[in-house]
C-alpha positions in Angstrom: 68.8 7.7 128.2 65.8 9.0 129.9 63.6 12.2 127.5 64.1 14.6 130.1 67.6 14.1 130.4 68.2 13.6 126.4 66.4 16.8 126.0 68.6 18.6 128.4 71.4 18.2 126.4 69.6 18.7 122.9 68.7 22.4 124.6 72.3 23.1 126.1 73.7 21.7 123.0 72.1 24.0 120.8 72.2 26.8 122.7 75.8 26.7 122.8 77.1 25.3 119.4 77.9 22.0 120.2 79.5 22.5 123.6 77.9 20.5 126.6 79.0 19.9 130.4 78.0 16.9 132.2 78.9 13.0 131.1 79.2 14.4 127.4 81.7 17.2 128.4 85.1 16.9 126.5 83.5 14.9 124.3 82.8 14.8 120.3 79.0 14.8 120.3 76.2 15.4 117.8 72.6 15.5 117.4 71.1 13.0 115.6 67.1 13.7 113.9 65.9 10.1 112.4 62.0 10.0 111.7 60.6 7.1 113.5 60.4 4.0 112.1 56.6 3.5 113.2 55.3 6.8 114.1 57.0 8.4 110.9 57.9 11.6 113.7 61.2 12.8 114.1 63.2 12.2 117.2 66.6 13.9 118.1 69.1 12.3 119.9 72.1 13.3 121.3 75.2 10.7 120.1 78.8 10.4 120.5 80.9 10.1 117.3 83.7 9.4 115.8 85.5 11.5 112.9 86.4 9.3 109.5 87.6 11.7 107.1 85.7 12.8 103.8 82.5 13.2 103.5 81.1 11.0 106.5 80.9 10.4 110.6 80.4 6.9 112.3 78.3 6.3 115.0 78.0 3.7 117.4 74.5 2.1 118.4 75.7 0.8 121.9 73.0 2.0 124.1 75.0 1.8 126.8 75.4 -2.2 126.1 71.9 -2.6 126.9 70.3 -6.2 125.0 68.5 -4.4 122.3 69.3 -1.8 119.7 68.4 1.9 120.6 64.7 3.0 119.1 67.4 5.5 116.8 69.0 2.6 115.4 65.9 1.0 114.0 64.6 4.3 112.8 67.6 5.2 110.4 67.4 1.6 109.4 63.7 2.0 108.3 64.3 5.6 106.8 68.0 6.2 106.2 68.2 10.1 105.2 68.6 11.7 108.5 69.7 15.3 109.8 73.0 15.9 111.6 73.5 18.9 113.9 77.4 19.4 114.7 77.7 22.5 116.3 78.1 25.2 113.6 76.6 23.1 111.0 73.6 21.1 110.2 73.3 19.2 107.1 70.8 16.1 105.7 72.9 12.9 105.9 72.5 8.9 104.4 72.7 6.1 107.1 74.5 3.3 106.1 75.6 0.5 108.8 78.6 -0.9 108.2 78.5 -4.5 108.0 81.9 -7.4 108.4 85.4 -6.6 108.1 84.6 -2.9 107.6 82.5 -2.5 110.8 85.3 -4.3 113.0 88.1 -2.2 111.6 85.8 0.8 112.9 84.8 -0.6 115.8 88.4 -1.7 116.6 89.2 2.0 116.3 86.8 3.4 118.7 88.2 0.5 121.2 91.7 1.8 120.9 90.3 5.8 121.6 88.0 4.9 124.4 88.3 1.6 126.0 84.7 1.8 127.4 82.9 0.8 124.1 84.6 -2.9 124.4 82.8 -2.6 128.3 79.5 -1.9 126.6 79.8 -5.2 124.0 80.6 -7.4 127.0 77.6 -7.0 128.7 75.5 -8.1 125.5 75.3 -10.4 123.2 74.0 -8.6 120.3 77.1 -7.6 117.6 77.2 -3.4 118.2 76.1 -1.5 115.5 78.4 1.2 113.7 76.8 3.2 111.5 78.1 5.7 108.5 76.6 9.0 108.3 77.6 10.4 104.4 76.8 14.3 103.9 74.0 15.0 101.7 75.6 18.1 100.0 72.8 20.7 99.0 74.8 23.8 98.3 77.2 25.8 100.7 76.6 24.3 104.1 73.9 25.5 106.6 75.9 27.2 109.5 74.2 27.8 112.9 74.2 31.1 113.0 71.9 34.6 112.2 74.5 36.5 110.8 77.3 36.6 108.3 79.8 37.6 111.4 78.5 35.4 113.9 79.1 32.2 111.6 82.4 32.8 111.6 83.1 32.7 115.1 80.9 29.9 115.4 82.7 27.9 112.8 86.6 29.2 114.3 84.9 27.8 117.4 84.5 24.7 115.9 87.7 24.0 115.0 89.4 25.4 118.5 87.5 23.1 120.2 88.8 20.2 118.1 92.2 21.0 118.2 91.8 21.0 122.0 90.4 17.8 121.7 93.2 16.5 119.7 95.7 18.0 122.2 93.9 15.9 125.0 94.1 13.0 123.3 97.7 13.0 122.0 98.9 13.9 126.0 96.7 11.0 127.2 98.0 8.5 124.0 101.4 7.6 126.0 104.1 6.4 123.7 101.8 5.3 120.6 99.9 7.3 117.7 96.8 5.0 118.0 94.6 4.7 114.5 91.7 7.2 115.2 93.9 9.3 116.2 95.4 9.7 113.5 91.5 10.0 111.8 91.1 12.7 114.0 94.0 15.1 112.9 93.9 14.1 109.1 89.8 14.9 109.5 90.7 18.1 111.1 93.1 19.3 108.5 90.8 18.6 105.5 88.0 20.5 107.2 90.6 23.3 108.3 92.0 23.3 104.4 88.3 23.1 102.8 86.8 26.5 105.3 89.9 28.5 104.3 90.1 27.5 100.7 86.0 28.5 100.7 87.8 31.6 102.0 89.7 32.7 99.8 87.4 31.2 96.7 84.2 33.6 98.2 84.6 35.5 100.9 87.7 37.3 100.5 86.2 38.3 97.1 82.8 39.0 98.2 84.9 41.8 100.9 87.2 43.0 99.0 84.6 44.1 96.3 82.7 46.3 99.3 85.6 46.7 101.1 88.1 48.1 98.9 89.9 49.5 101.5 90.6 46.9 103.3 92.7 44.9 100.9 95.9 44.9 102.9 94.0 43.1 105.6 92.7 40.2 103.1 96.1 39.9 102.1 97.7 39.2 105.1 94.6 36.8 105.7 95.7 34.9 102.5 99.4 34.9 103.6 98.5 33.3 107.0 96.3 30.5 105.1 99.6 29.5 103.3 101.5 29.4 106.7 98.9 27.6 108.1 99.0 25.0 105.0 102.2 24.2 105.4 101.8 23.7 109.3 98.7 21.2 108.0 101.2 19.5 105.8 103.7 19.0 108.0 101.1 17.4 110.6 99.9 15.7 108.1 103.5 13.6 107.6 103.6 13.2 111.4 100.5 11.2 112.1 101.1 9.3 108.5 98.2 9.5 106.2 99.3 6.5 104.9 98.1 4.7 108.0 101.8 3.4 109.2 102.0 4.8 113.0 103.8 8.1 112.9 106.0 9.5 115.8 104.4 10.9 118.9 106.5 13.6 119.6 106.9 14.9 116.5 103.0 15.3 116.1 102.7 16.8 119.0 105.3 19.2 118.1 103.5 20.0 114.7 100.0 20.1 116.7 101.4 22.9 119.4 103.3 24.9 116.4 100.0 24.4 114.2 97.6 25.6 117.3 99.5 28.9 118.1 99.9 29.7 114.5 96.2 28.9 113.9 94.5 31.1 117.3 96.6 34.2 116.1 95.0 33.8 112.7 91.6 33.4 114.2 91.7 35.5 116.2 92.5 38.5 113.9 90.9 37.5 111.1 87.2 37.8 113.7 88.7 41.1 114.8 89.0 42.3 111.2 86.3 40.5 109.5 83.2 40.3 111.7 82.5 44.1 111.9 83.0 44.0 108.3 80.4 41.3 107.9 78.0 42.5 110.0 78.0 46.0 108.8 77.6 44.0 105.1 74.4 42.3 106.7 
């Protein structure tokens, strides 16, 4: 894509937490640093991806289906540690591309939840790249925000937009539960169950030892968090983690009872919490 128009989208990106309008809008995007492979500079790009679960993202070097590799593909190849901006979080990542039976599963996957990757590997003859991004952990993660309060609006926001994204997708998936779908929800509810276990591990703690008062609050918090875990598991047995197809309806059943239980505890946990954090500092 062209700089001015890449650097658009790096700006509105930012500005807004991972939320874009044009081509990219309803998307799952991210910004991708890798340090040149000749200049040794770093260049940011913006690049759809796909979730896989765990510790690690796939992207896709298609550039558009254009007969060479894009100049970020070569880059991570020469120096694999790159940076990942996803919205609320930036972290250090490891490139690895994924090579044979394991690339074509992946591949196979992003086919199935947008059919316009197969158009881009038509028009050339070179094999598509898809490339792993693993988290480099370094500590508790690195949120996008400049206060205690604001990151947690930024990170609720995180995951409200990618429960929307899920709904889309499971109205537009017709009478099947297609594979990354599937990768989608299971990703989601490991990154819902990991924020609200770091909840109750460290930050229900850290308030209720300067908020004393405000215990009754944290424990309804803590009830909701079980509710909600249960509403995880039972998506969970809908989509089948075990990778056999599970029934449509019945996820999207769990996925609407999971999203209104989920908004009301968002949405009064941030009214609660972030005056609380913010008068904390």
């Amino acid at each position: 894509m062209p700089h001015d128009f890449n650097q658009q989208v790096i700006e509105e990106f930012r500005a807004n937490k991972g939320r874009v309008g044009g081509p990219f809008e309803g998307g799952r995007l991210l910004l991708l640093t890798t340090t040149g492979a000749r200049t040794g500079r770093p260049h940011t790009t913006p690049v759809a991806y796909l979730p896989d679960g765990g510790d690690r993202v796939l992207v896709i070097a298609s550039a558009a289906g254009s007969p060479r590799h894009p100049a970020w593909y070569h880059n991570l190849v020469a120096h694999p540690e790159v940076t990942v901006e996803a919205g609320a979080f930036t972290y250090p990542a490891r490139a690895v591309v994924l090579e044979g039976e394991e690339r074509d599963r992946a591949f196979a996957r992003a086919v199935e939840a947008d059919p316009g990757w197969v158009a881009y590997q038509e028009r050339t003859r070179r094999v598509i790249p898809v490339i792993a991004l693993y988290e480099i952990t370094q500590g508790p993660p690195h949120i996008n925000a400049s206060s205690m309060g604001e990151a947690i609006k930024v990170v609720h926001d995180a995951f409200r937009r990618e429960l929307a994204l899920i709904r889309d997708e499971m109205a537009k998936g017709g009478s099947t539960l297609g594979a990354q779908l599937r990768v989608n929800c299971l990703t989601f509810c490991q990154g819902l169950h990991n924020h609200h276990t770091g909840e109750d591990t460290a930050l229900f703690p850290f308030l209720a030892d300067r908020h004393p008062g405000h215990a009754p609050v944290l424990a309804r918090l803590r009830e909701e968090h079980e509710r909600i875990a249960d509403l995880v598991e039972r998506l969970r047995r809908a989509v089948g983690e075990d990778g056999v197809a599970g029934e449509p309806d019945a996820a999207r059943e769990e996925v609407a009872r999971l999203t209104a239980e989920l908004e009301a505890h968002l949405t009064y946990e941030e009214e609660r919490l972030i005056p609380l954090l913010d008068a904390t500092g």
